[in-house]
C-alpha positions as CSV (number, residue, x, y, z in Angstrom):
1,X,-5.7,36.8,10.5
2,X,-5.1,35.0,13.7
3,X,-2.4,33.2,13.0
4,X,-0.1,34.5,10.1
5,X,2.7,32.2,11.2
6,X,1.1,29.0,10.2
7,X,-0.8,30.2,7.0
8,X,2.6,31.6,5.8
9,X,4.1,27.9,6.6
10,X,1.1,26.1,4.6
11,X,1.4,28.9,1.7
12,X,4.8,28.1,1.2
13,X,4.5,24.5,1.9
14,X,1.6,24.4,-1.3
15,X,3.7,26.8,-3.6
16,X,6.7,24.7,-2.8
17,X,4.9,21.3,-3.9
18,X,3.5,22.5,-6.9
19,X,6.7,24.5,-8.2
20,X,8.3,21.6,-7.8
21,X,5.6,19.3,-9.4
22,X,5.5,21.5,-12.8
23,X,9.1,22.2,-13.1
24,X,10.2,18.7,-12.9
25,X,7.1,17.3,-14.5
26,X,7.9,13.7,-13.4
27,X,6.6,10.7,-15.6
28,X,5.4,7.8,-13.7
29,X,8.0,4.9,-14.0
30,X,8.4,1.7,-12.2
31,X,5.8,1.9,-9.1
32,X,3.9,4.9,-10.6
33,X,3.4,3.5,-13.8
34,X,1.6,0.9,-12.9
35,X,-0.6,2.8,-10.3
36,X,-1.0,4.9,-13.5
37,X,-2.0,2.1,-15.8
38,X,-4.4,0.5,-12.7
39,X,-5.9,3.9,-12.3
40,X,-6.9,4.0,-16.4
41,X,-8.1,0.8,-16.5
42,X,-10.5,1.3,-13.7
43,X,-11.5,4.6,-15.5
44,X,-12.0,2.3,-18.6
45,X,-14.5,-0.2,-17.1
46,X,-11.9,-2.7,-16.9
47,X,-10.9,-3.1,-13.4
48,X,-8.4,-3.2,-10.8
49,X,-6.0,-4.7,-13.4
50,X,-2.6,-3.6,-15.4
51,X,-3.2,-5.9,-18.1
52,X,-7.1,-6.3,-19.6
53,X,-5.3,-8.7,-21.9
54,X,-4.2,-10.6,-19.7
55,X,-5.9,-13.4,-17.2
56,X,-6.9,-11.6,-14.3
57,X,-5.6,-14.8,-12.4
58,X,-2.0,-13.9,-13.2
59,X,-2.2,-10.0,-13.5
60,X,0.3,-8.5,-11.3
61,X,-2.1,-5.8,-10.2
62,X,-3.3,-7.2,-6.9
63,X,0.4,-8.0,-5.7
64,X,0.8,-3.6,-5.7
65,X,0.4,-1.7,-3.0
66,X,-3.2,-0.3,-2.9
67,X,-5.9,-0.7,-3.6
68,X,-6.8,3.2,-2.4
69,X,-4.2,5.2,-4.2
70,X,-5.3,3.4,-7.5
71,X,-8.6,4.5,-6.8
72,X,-7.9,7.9,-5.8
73,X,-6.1,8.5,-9.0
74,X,-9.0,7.1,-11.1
75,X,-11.2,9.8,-9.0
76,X,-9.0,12.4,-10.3
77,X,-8.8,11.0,-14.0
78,X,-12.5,10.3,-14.0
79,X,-13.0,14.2,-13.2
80,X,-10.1,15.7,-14.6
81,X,-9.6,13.5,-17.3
82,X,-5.9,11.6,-17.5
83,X,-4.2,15.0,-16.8
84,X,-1.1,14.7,-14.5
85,X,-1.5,18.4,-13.3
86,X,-4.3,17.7,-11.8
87,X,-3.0,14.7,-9.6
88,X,-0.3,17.4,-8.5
89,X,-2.6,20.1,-7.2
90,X,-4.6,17.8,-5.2
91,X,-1.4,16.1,-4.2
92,X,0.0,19.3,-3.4
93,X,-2.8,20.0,-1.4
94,X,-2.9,16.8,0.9
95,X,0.8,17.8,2.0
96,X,0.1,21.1,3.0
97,X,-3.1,19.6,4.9
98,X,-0.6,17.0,6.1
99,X,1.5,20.6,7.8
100,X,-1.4,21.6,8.6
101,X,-2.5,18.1,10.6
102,X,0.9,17.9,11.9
103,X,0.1,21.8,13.7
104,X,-3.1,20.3,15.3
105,X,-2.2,17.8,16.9
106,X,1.0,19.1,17.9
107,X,-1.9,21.5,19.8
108,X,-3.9,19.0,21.5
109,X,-0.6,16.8,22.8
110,X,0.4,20.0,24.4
111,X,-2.6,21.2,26.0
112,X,-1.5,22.9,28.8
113,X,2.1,23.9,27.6
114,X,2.2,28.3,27.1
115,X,4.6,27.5,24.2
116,X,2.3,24.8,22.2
117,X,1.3,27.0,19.2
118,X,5.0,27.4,18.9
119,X,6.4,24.1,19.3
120,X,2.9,23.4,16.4
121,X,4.3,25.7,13.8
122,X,8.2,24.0,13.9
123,X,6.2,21.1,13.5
124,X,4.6,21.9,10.5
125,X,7.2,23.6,9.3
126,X,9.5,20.9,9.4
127,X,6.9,18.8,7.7
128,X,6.1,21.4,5.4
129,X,9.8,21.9,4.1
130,X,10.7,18.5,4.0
131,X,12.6,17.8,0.8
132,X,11.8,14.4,0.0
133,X,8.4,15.4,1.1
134,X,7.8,18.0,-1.1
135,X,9.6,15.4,-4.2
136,X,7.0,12.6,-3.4
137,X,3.9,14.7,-3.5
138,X,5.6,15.3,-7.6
139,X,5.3,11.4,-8.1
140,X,2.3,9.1,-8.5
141,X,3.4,7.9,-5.7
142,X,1.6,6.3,-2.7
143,X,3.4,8.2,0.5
144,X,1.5,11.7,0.1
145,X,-2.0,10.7,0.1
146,X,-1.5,7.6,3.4
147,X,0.8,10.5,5.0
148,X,-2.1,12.5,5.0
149,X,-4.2,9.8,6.4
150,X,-2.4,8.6,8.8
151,X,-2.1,12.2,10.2
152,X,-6.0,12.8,10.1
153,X,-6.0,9.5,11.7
154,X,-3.9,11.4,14.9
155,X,-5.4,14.1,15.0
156,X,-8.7,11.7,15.7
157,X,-8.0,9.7,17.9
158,X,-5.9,12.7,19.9
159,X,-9.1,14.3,19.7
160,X,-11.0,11.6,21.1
161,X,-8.3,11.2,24.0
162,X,-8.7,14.6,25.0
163,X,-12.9,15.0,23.7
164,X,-14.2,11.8,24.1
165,X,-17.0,11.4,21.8
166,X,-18.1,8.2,19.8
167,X,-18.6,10.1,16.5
168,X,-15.4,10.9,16.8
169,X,-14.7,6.8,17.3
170,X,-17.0,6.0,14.3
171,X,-14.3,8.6,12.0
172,X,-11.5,6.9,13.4
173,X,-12.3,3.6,12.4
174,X,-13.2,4.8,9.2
175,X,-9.9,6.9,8.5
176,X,-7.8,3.8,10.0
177,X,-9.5,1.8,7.6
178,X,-8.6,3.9,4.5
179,X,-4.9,4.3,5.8
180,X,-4.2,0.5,5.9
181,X,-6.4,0.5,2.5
182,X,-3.1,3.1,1.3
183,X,-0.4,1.3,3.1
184,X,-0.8,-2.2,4.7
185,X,1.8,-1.2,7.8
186,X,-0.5,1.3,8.8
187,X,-2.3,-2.1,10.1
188,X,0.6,-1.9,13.1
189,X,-0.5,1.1,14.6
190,X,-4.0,0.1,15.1
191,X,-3.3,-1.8,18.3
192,X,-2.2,1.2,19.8
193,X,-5.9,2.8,19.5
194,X,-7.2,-0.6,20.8
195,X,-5.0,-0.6,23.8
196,X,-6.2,2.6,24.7
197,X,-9.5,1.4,25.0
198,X,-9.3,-0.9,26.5
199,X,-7.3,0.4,29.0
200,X,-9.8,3.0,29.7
201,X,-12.5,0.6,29.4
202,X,-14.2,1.7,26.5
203,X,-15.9,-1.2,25.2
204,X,-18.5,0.2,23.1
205,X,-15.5,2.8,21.6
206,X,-13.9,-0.6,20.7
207,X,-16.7,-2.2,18.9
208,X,-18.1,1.1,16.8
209,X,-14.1,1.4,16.3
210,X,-14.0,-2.1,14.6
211,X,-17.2,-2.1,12.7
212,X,-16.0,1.5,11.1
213,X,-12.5,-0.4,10.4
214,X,-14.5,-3.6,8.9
215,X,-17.0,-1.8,6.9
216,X,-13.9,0.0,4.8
217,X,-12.4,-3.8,4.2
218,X,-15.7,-5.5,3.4
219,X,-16.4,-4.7,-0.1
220,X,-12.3,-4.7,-1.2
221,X,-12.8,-8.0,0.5
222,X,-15.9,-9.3,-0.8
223,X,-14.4,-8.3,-4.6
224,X,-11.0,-10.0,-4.2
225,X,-13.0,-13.3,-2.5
226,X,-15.2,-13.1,-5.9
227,X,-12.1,-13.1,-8.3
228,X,-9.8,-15.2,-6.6
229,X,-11.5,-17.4,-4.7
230,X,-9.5,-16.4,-0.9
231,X,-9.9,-14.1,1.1
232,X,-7.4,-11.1,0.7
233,X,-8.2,-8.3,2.6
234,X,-4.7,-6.4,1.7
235,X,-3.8,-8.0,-1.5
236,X,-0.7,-10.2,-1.8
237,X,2.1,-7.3,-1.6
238,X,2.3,-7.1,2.3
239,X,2.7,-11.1,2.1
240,X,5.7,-10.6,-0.5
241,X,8.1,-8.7,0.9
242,X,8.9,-10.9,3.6
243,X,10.2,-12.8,0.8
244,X,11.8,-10.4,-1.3
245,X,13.4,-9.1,2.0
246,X,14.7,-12.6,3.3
247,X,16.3,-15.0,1.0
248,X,19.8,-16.7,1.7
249,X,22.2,-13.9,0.2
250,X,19.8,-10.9,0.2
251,X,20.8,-7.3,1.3
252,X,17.2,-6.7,3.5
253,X,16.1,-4.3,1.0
254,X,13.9,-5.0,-2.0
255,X,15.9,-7.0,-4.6
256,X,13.8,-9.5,-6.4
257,X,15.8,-12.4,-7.7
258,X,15.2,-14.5,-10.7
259,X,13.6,-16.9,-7.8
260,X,10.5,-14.5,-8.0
261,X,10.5,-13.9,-11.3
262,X,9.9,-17.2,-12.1
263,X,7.2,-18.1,-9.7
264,X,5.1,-14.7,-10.7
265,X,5.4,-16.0,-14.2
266,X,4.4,-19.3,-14.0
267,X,1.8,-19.5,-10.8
268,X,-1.5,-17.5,-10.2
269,X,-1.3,-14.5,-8.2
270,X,-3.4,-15.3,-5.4
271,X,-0.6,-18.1,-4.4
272,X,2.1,-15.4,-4.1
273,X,1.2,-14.4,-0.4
274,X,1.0,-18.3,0.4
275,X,4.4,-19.0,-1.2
276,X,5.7,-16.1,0.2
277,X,5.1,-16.8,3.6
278,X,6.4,-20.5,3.2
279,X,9.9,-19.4,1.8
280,X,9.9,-17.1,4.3
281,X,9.5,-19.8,7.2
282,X,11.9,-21.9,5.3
283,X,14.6,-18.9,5.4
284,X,14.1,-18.3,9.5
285,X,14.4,-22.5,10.0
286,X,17.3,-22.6,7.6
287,X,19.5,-19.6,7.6
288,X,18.4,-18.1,11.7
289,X,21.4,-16.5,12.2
290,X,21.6,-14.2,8.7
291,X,17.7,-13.2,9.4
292,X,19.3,-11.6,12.5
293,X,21.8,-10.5,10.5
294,X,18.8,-8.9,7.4
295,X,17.2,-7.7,11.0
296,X,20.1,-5.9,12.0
297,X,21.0,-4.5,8.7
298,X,17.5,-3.0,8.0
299,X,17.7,-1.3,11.6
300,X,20.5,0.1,10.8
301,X,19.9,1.5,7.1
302,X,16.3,2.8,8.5
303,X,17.8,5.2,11.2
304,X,20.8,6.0,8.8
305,X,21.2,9.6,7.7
306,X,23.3,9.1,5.0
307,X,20.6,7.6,2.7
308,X,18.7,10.8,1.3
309,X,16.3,10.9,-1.3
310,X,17.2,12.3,-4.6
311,X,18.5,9.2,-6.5
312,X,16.1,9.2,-9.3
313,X,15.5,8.8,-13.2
314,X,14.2,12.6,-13.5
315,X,17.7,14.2,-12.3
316,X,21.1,14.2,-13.1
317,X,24.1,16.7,-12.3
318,X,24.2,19.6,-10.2
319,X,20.1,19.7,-9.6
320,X,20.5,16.6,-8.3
321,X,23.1,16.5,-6.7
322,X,21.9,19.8,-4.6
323,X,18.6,18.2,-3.9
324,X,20.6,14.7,-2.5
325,X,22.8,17.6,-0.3
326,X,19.2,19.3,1.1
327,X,17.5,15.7,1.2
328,X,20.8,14.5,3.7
329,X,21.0,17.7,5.7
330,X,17.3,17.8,6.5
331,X,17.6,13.7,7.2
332,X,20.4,14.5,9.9
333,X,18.6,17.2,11.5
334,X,14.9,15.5,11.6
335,X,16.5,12.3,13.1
336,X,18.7,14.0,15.6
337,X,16.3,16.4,16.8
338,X,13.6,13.6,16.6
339,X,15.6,10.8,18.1
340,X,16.7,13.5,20.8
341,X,13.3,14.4,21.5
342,X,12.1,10.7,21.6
343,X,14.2,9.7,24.0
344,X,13.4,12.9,26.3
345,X,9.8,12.4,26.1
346,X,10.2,8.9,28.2
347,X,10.8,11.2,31.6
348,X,8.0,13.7,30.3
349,X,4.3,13.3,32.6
350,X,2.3,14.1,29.6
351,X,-0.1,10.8,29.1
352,X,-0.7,11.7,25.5
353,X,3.1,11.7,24.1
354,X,3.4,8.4,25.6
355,X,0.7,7.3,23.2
356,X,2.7,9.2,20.6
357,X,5.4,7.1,21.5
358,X,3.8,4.2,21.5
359,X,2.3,4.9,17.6
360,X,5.6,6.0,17.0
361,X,7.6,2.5,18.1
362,X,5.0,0.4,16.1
363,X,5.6,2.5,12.9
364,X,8.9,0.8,12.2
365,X,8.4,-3.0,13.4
366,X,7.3,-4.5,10.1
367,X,10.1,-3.2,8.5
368,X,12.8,-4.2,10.4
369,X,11.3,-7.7,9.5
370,X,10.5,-7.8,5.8
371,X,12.7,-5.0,3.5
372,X,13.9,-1.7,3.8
373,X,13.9,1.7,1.6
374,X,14.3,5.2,2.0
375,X,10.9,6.1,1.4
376,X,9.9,3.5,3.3
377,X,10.6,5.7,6.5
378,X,8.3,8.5,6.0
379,X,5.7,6.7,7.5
380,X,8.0,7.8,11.2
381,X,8.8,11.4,10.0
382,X,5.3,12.8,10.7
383,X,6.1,11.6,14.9
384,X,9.9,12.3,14.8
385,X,8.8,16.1,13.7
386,X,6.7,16.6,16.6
387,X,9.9,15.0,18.6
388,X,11.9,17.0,16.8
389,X,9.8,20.0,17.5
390,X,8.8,19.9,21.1
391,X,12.8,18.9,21.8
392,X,14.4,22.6,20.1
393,X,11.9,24.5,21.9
394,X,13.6,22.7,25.4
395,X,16.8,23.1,24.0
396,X,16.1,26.8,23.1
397,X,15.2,27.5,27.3
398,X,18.9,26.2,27.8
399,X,22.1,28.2,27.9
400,X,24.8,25.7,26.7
401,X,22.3,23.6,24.7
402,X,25.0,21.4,23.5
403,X,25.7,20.5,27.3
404,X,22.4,18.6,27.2
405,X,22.3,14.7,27.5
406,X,19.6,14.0,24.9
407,X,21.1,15.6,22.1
408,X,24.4,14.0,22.6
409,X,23.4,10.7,23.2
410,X,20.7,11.0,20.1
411,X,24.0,12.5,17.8
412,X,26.1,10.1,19.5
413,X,23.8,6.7,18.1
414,X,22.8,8.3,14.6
415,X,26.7,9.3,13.5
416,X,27.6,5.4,15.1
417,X,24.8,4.1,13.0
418,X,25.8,6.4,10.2
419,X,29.1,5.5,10.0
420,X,28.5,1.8,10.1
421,X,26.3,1.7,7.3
422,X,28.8,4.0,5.4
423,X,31.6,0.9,6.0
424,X,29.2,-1.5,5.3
425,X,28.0,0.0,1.9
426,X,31.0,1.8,0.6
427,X,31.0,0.1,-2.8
428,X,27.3,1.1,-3.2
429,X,27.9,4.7,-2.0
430,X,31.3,5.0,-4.6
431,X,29.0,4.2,-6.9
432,X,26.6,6.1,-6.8
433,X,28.2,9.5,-6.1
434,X,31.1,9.1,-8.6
435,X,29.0,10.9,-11.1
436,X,29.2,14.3,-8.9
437,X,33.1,14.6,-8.8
């Protein structure tokens, strides 16, 4: 076997997922219910719908993130039947590919470098082990299967940037496609791929790029233009949450008030993304200064690494609290490290990290604009673990590692950060850990 190393990291990494997945045997609540519920009815011949009772006008279906992860459980339900093990094998699966993705392109960025296979395998690793990583691929959850394709998405285009070939531009259009299909915000990360051909002056690469990226919409399109009359090519969720993310008294993350409960109940769905949009210009011409403020605040509790994963319905007591401790300590070091790394890789001469960079400073922006969750950062944890990677394998060549500027300055921000969202949320933090002492 050629290289032991990373099958022993994607064993593990698959063992992990699934032990994890039929110990804790996690029933879908909240957000996974009703991808659940979606997924049956499109099984049933009834359609991308929560409620067949209901009018599909006013079914809150559309207003979810999807549609692909709806669809990709109904695959497994249509095959499997509605058997929860077997969304966690595949799910299991697609993380460990995810390691395994993570490796590869790690490989093509440092082409060139005698240590790349090793800087690849921390990568995967890292990815491989990551708590809240391994909890999420246990949940009907969204993050596992876009993870995976916005990795395979990478690894394309770093392929093309090293290989160009437009096969290769055809399969990026059409993986970029089904990534923004699983998670709108993907969308942000596209002009990075356009700028780079541009800047090369590939003009055909840009057009087979775009049709691939169109012909994935089109029919989602085309079926949301035939029920609703309006042309929705993401649904109405993207649209909402730069309402439920800015209103006068709001904390930037997702609180709905009764506000939106009201207007879902008594207006169509299709005029959610048009009244979100106008409440949320109202907010920015009305209340400026506390958008900064929601701005700020979001900033600050996306980089913060005292909010781990762990704070959910399936645990309680000393499992849980263990997990939150794992989930914190493996936050700290992928942000340090990552940040560190970041930050070191604007002096580096290698043409493709810059482009990692560049994907990797997109990631965030819509975030820091509409509302903020835990969760919500994984989408950055597949670049900060190449950072993170390619930075302890510099630090490992130095003597006094803790001498070195990058590291400092990166622990230096994240504890500042840290700390201030720790004052700011003190009530909220009581709260919730009073339960463990």
């Amino acid at each position: 076997m050629k290289n032991r190393p990373l099958v022993f990291i994607l064993v593990i990494s698959f063992l992990l997922s699934l032990s994890y997945s039929f110990y804790f045997r996690i029933k879908p609540m909240v957000d996974a219910r009703a991808y659940d519920v979606i997924a049956v009815n499109i099984v049933n011949d009834h359609g991308y719908r929560e409620d067949p009772k209901k009018d599909l006008a006013y079914d809150y279906a559309i207003a979810r993130v999807g549609p692909l992860y709806e669809y990709f459980l109904a695959g497994i339900y249509k095959i499997f039947g509605h058997h929860y093990e077997a969304v966690w094998v595949i799910q299991a699966l697609l993380h460990t590919l995810t390691a395994w993705l993570i490796y590869l392109i790690s490989f093509l960025i440092f082409a060139g470098h005698d240590k790349r296979k090793t800087i690849g395998l921390w990568a995967a690793a890292i990815v491989g082990f990551y708590p809240d990583l391994i909890e999420i691929s246990a949940m009907l959850m969204t993050e596992t299967l876009y993870l995976f394709l916005i990795c395979l998405m990478l690894y394309v285009f770093f392929r093309y940037f090293f290989q160009p070939n437009n096969w290769l531009v055809l399969g990026l259009g059409a993986v970029s496609g089904l990534a923004v299909l699983g998670r709108p915000p993907v969308l942000f990360l596209l002009p990075v791929v356009i700028f780079y051909f541009f800047k090369n002056k590939k003009f055909l690469a840009t057009i087979i790029f775009l049709i691939a990226l169109l012909a994935v919409f089109t029919p989602w399109t085309v079926r949301n233009y035939q029920v609703y009359h309006k042309i929705m090519p993401f649904g109405a969720a993207g649209n909402y949450n730069f309402w439920t993310g800015n209103y006068h008294g709001g904390s930037g993350e997702q609180e709905q008030t009764q506000e939106h409960y009201d207007f879902i109940a008594t207006h169509e769905i299709k005029d959610l993304g048009d009244e979100s949009m106008r409440q949320f210009k109202k907010f920015l011409s009305e209340y400026p200064g506390e958008f900064v403020k929601l701005t700020f605040l979001r900033i600050n509790k996306y980089f913060s690494v005292i909010r781990p994963m762990g704070f959910w319905f399936y645990q309680d007591g000393w499992s849980q609290f263990l997990f939150i401790l794992s989930s914190a300590l493996a936050s700290v070091f992928l942000f340090v490290f990552g940040l560190a790394g970041f930050i070191k890789s604007f002096k580096s001469k290698n043409k493709a990290m810059y482009y990692l960079l560049a994907f990797a400073v997109f990631t965030p922006l819509v975030i820091f604009v509409t509302v903020v969750e835990t969760r919500y950062r994984f989408q950055i944890y597949p670049f900060l673990a190449i950072f993170a990677a390619w930075f302890i394998f510099s630090l490992a060549s130095l003597k006094d590692f803790w001498r070195d500027l990058f590291w400092r300055w990166a622990s230096t921000i994240l504890v500042a950060n840290g700390l201030i969202d720790f004052c700011l949320n003190l009530g909220k933090i009581s709260e919730k850990l009073k339960g463990f002492f």
